[in-house]
TORKOL-4160 file (C-alpha; in steps of 0.2 Angstrom, whole numbers, padded with zeros to 4 digits, m for minus):
313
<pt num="1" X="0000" Y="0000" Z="0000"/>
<pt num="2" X="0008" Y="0017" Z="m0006"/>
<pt num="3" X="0003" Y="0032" Z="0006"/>
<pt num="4" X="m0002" Y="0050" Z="m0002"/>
<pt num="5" X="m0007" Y="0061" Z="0008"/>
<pt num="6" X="m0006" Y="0063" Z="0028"/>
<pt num="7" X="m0023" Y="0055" Z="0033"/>
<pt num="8" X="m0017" Y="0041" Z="0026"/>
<pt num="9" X="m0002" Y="0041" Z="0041"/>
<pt num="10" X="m0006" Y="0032" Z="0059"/>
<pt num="11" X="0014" Y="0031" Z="0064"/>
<pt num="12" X="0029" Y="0039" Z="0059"/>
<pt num="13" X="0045" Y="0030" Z="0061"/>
<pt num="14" X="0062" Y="0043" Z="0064"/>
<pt num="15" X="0077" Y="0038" Z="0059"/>
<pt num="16" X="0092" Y="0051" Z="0062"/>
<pt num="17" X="0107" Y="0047" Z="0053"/>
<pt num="18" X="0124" Y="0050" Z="0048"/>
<pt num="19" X="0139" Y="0043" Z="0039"/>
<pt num="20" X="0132" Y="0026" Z="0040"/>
<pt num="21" X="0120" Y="0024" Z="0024"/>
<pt num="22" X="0123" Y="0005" Z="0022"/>
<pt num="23" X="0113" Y="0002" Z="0039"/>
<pt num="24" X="0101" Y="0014" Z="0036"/>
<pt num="25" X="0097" Y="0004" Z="0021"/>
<pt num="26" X="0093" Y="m0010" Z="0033"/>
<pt num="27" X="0085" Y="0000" Z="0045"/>
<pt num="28" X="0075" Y="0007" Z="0032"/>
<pt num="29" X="0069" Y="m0010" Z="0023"/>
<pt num="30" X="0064" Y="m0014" Z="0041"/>
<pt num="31" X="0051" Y="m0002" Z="0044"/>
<pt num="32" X="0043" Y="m0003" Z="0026"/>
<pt num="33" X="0042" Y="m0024" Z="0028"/>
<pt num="34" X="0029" Y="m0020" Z="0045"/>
<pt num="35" X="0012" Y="m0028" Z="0045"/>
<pt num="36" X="0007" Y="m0009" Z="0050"/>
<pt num="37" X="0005" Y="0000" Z="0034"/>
<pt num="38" X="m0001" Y="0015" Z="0039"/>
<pt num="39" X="0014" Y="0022" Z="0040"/>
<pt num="40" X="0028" Y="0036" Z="0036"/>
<pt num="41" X="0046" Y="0035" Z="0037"/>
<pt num="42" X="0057" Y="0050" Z="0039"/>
<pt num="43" X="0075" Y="0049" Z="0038"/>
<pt num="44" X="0085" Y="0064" Z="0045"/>
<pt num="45" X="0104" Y="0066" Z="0039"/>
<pt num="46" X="0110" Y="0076" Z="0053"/>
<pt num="47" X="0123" Y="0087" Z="0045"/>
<pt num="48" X="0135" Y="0085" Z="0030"/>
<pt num="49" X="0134" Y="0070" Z="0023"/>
<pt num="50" X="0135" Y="0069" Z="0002"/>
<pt num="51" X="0134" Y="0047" Z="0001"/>
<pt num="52" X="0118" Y="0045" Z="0012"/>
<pt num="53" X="0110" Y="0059" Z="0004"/>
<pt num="54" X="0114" Y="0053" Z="m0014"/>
<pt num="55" X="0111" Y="0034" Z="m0010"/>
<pt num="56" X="0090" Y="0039" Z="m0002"/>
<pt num="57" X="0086" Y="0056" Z="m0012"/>
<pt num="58" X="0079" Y="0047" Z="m0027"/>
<pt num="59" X="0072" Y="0032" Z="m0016"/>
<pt num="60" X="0057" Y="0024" Z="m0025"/>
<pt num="61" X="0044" Y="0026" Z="m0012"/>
<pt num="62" X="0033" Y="0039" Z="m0007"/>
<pt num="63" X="0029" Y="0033" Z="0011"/>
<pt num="64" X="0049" Y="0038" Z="0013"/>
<pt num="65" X="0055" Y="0056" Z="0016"/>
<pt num="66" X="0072" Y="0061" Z="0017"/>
<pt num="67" X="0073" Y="0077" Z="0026"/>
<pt num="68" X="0094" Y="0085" Z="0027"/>
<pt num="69" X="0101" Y="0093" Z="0041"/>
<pt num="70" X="0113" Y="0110" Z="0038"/>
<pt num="71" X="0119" Y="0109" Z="0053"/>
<pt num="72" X="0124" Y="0095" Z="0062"/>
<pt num="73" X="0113" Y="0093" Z="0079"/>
<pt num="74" X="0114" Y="0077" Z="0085"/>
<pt num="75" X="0102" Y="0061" Z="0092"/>
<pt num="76" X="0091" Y="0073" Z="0100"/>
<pt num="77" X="0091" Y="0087" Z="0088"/>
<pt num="78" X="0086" Y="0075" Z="0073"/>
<pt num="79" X="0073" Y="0066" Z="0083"/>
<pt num="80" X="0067" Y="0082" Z="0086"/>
<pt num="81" X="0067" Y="0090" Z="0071"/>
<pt num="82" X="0059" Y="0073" Z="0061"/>
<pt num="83" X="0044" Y="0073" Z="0077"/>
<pt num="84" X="0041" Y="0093" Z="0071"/>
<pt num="85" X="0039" Y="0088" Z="0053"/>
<pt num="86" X="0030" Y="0069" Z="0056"/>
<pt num="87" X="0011" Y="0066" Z="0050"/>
<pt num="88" X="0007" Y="0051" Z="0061"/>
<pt num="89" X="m0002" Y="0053" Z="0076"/>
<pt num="90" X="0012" Y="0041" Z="0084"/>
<pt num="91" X="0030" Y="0042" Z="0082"/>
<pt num="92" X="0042" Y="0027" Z="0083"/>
<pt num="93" X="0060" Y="0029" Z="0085"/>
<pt num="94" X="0073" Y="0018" Z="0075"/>
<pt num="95" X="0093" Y="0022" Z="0075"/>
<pt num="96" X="0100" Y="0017" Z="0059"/>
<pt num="97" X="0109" Y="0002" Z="0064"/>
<pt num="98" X="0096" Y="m0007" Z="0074"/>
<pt num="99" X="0081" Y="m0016" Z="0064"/>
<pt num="100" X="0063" Y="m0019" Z="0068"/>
<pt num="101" X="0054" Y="m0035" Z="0067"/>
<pt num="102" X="0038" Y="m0036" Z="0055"/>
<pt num="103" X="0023" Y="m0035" Z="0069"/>
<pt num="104" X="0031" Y="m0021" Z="0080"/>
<pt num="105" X="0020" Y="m0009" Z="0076"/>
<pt num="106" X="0005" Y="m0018" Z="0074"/>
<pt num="107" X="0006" Y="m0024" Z="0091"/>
<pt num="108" X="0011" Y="m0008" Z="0100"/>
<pt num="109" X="m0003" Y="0001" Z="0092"/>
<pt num="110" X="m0013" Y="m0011" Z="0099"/>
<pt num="111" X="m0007" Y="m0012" Z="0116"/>
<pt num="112" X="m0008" Y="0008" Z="0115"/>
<pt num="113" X="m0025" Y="0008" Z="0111"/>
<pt num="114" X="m0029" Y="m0005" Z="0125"/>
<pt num="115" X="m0020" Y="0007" Z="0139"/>
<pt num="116" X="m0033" Y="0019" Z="0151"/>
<pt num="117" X="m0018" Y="0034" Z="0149"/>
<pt num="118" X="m0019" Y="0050" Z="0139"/>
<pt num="119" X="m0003" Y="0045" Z="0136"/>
<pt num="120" X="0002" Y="0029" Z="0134"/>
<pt num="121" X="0023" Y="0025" Z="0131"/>
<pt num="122" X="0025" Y="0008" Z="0123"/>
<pt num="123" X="0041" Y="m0003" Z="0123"/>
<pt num="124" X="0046" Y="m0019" Z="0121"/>
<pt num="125" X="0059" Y="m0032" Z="0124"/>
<pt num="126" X="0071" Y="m0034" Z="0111"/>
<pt num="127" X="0086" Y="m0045" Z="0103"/>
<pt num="128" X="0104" Y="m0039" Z="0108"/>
<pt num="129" X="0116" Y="m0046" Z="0093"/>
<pt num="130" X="0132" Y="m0046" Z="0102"/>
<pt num="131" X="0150" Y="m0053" Z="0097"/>
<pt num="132" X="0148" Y="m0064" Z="0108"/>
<pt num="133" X="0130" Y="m0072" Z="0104"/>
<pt num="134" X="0111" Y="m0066" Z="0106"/>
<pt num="135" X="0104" Y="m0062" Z="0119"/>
<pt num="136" X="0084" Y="m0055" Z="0126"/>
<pt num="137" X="0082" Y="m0040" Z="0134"/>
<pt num="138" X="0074" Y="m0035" Z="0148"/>
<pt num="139" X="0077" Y="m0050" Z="0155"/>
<pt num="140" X="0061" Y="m0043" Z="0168"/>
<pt num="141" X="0049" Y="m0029" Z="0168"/>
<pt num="142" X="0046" Y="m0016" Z="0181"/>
<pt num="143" X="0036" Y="m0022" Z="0196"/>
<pt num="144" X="0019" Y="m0015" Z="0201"/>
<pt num="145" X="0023" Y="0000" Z="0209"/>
<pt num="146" X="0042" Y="m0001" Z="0207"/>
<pt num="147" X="0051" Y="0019" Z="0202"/>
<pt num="148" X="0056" Y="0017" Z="0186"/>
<pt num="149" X="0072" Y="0027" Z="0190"/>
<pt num="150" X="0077" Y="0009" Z="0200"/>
<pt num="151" X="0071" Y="0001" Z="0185"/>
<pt num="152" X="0082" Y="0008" Z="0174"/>
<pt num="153" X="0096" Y="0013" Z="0182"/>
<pt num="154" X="0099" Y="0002" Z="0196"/>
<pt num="155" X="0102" Y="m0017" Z="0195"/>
<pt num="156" X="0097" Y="m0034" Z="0206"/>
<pt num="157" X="0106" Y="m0045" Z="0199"/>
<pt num="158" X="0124" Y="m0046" Z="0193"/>
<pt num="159" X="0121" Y="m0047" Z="0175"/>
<pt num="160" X="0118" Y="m0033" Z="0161"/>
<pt num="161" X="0100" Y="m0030" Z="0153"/>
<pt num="162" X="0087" Y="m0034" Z="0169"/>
<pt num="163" X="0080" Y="m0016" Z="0167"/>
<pt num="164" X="0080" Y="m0010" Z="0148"/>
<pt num="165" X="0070" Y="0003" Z="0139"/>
<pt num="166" X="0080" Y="0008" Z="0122"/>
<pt num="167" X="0075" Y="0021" Z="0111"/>
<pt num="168" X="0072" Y="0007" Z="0095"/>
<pt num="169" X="0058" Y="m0001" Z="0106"/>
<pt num="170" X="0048" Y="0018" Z="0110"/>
<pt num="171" X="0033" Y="0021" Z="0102"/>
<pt num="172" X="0023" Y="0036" Z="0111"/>
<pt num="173" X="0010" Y="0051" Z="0104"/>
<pt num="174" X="0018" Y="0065" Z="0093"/>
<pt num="175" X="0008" Y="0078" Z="0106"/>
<pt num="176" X="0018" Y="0071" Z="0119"/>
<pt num="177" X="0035" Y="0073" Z="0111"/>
<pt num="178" X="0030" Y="0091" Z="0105"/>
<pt num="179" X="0027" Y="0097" Z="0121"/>
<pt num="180" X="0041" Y="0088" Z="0128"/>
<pt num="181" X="0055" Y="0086" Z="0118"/>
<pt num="182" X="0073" Y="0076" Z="0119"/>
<pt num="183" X="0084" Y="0088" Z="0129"/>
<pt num="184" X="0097" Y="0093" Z="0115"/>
<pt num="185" X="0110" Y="0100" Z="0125"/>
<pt num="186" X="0113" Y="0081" Z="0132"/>
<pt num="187" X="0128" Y="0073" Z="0125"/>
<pt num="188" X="0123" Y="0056" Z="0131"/>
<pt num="189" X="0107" Y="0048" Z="0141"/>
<pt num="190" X="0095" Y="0058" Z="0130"/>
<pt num="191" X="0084" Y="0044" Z="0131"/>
<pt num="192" X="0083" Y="0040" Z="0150"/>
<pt num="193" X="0082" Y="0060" Z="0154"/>
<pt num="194" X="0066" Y="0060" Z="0141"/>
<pt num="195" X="0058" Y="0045" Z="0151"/>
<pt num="196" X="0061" Y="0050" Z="0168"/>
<pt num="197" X="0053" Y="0068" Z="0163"/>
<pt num="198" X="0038" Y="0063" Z="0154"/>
<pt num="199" X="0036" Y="0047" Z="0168"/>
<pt num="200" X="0031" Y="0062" Z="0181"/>
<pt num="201" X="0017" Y="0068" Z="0173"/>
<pt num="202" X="m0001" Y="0064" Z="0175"/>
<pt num="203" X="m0009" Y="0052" Z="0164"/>
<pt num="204" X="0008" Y="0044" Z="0158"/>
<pt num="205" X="0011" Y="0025" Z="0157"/>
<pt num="206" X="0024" Y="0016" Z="0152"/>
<pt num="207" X="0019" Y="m0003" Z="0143"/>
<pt num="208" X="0026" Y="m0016" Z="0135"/>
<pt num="209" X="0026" Y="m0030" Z="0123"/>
<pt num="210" X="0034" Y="m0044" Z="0132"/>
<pt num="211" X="0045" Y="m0053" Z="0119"/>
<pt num="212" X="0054" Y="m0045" Z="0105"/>
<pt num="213" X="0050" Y="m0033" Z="0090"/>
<pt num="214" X="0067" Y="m0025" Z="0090"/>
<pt num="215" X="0085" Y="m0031" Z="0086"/>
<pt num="216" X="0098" Y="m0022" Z="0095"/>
<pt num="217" X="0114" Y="m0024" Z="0084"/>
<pt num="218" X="0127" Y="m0020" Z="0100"/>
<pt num="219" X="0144" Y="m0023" Z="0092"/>
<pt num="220" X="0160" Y="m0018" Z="0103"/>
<pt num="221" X="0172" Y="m0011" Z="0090"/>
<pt num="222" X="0158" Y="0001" Z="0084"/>
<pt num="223" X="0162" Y="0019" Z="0087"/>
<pt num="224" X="0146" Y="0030" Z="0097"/>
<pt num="225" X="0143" Y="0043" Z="0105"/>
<pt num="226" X="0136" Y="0031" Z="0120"/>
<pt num="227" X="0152" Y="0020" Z="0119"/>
<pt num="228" X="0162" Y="0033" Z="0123"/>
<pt num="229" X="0168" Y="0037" Z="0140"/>
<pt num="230" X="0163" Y="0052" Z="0147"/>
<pt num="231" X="0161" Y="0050" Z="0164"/>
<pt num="232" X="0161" Y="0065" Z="0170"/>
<pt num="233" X="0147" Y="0071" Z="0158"/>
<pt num="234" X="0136" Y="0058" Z="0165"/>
<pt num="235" X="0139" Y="0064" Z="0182"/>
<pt num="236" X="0133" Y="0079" Z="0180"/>
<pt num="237" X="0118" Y="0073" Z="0171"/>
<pt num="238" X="0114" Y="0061" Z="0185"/>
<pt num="239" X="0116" Y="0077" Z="0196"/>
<pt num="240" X="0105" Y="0088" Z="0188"/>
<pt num="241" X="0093" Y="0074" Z="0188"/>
<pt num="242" X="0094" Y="0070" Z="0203"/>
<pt num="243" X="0076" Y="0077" Z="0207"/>
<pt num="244" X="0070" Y="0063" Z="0195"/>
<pt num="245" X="0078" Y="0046" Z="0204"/>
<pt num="246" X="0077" Y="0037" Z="0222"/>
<pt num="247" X="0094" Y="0039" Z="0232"/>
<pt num="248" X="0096" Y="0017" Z="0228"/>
<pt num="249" X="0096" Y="0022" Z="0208"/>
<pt num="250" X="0106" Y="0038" Z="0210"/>
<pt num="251" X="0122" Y="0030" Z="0219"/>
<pt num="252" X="0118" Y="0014" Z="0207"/>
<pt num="253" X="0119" Y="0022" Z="0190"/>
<pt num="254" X="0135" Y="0031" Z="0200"/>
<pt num="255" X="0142" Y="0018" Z="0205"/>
<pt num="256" X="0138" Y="0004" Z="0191"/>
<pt num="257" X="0137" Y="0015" Z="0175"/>
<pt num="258" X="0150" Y="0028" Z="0179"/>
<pt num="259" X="0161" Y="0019" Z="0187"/>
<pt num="260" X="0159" Y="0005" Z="0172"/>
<pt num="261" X="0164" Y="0020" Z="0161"/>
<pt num="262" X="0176" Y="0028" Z="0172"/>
<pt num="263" X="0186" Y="0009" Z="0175"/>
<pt num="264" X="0188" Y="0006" Z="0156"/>
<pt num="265" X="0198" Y="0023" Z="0155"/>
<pt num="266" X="0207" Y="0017" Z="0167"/>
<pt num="267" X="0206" Y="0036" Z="0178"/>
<pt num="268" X="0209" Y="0029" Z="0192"/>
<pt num="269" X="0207" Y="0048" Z="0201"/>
<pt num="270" X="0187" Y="0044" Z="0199"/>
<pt num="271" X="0187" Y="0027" Z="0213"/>
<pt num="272" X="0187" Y="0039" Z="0227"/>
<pt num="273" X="0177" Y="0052" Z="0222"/>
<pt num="274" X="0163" Y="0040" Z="0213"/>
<pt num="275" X="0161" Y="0030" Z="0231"/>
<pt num="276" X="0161" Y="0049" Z="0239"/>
<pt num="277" X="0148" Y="0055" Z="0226"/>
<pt num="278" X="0137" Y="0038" Z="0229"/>
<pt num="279" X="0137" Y="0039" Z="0247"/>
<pt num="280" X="0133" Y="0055" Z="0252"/>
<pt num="281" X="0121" Y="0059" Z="0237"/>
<pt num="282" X="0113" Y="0042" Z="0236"/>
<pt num="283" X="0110" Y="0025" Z="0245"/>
<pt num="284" X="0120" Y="0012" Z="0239"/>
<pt num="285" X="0116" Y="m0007" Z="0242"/>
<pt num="286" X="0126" Y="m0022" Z="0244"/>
<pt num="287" X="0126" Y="m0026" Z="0224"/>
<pt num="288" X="0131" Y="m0009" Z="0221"/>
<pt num="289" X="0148" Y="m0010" Z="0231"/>
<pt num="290" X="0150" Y="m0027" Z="0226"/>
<pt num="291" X="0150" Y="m0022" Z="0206"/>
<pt num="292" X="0158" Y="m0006" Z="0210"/>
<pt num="293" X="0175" Y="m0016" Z="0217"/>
<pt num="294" X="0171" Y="m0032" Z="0203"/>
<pt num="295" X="0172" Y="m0017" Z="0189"/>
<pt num="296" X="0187" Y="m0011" Z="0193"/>
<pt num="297" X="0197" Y="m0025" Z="0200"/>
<pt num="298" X="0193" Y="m0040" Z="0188"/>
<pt num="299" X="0200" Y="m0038" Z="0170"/>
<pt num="300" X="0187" Y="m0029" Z="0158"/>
<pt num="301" X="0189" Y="m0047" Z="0146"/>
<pt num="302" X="0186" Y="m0058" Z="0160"/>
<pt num="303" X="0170" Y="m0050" Z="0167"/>
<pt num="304" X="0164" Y="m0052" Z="0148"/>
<pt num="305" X="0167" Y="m0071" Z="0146"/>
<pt num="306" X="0161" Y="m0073" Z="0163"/>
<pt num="307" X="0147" Y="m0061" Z="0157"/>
<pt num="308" X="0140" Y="m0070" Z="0142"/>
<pt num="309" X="0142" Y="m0088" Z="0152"/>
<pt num="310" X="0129" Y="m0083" Z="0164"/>
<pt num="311" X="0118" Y="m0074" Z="0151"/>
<pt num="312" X="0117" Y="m0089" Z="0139"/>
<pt num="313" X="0111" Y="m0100" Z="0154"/>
């Protein structure tokens, strides 16, 4: 079915992009092999870039539009800009080298449609691809009545992946994100900052579709902007958020995901100071100081063997 006009639209699917026109090409052909055919998919180039914009400007299909970028915003920015020129009512997020599996949005539009909230959020769990197998994620879903800042920044178990919204999984009203957009002065967490926002407002609930409609391509070697260590800019994101979390999640994510970041660098100048920042800002549990000391004691490629054992049992 080829869409014409924008009444013909239910869902809009964003896909910001840059530098990387081979897996957009798979990211793309995802989205227009859904069951869902009321749909759009808008591609934003963020900036400057010649080989995606010559590969997609004369694609043959008009429920695809290419929209280009001058300037260079980032995750946040494109999201933004695409959700500003969407005609769905619902807006999906894909980045560019994940994929979607062919009923995702036929069954999140319809656990949307089933949910009592003005504002229904819809996720999902998901496939992980990983060098070192495949794996599902979440590997549970929030508990009634559980804080979602413990969901998803604070672990129960030793493994990776028990708490997990990711932004390929999102599916949420176009009004919403208009009146609250990603933050785009965030050089990383974008997505955690937007859900922990949008979580406090009346009529907001979060869903999901418990097995997966979304593969995760998580390859080691690849270069982003999330794989980066900056430490010291999620600090200070956590801090300013600090309003949004329990004290248990605030000296988790401290503690677990900076100090994760922090150990790989090897800045030894942050052990101190992360434990200080954990304690007197938050309430650390027994896990926490556990996986604290494990991430920066035991050898980074010994934890990951020892990782993927427990995760493929």
């Amino acid at each position: 079915m080829q869409l014409n006009n924008s009444s013909d639209v239910l869902v809009t699917a964003i896909i910001p992009t840059r530098n990387r026109p081979d897996l957009l090409l798979r990211a793309v052909s995802s989205v227009l092999a859904q069951t869902l055919v009321q749909l759009e998919v808008v591609i934003v180039i963020d900036g400057a870039d010649p080989e995606t914009s010559r590969k997609f400007e004369n694609i043959d299909d008009t429920r695809v539009r290419v929209l280009q970028l001058s300037v260079a915003k980032g995750g946040a920015g494109a999201r933004n800009y695409g959700v500003s020129q969407a005609q769905g009512d619902w807006i999906a997020f894909l980045d560019d080298d994940d994929e979607w599996l062919p009923t995702k949005l036929e069954e999140q539009v319809q656990l949307a449609r089933q949910c009592d909230a003005e504002w229904p959020i819809i996720s999902s769990a998901l496939i992980a691809r990983t060098p070192k197998g495949e794996f599902t994620y979440p590997r549970r879903f929030p508990s009634p009545n559980e804080p979602l800042s413990e969901y998803l920044l604070a672990r129960n178990s030793f493994t990776f992946g028990e708490g997990l919204i990711q932004t390929s999984t999102i599916l949420a009203k176009k009004k919403l994100l208009q009146n609250f957009p990603f933050k785009e002065d965030l050089p990383k967490h974008q997505d955690w900052d937007w859900l922990l926002q949008v979580h406090q407002l009346p009529n907001v609930k979060i869903s999901f579709v418990e097995h997966p409609l979304v593969v995760w391509y998580v390859w080691e070697m690849r270069s982003t902007i999330s794989s980066r260590s900056q430490w010291d800019k999620s600090l200070l994101w956590i801090q300013n958020s600090k309003h949004l979390v329990t004290p248990r999640a605030y000296a988790a994510f401290v503690m677990v995901e900076i100090g994760a970041q922090a150990a790989k660098s090897y800045e030894w100048k942050a052990f101190f100071y992360l434990i200080r920042e954990a304690v007197q800002g938050g309430k650390p549990s027994l896990l926490d100081w556990f996986l604290y000391f494990g991430i920066w004691l035991v050898p980074q490629d010994f934890r990951r063997s020892v990782k993927a054992l427990f995760q493929q049992n």
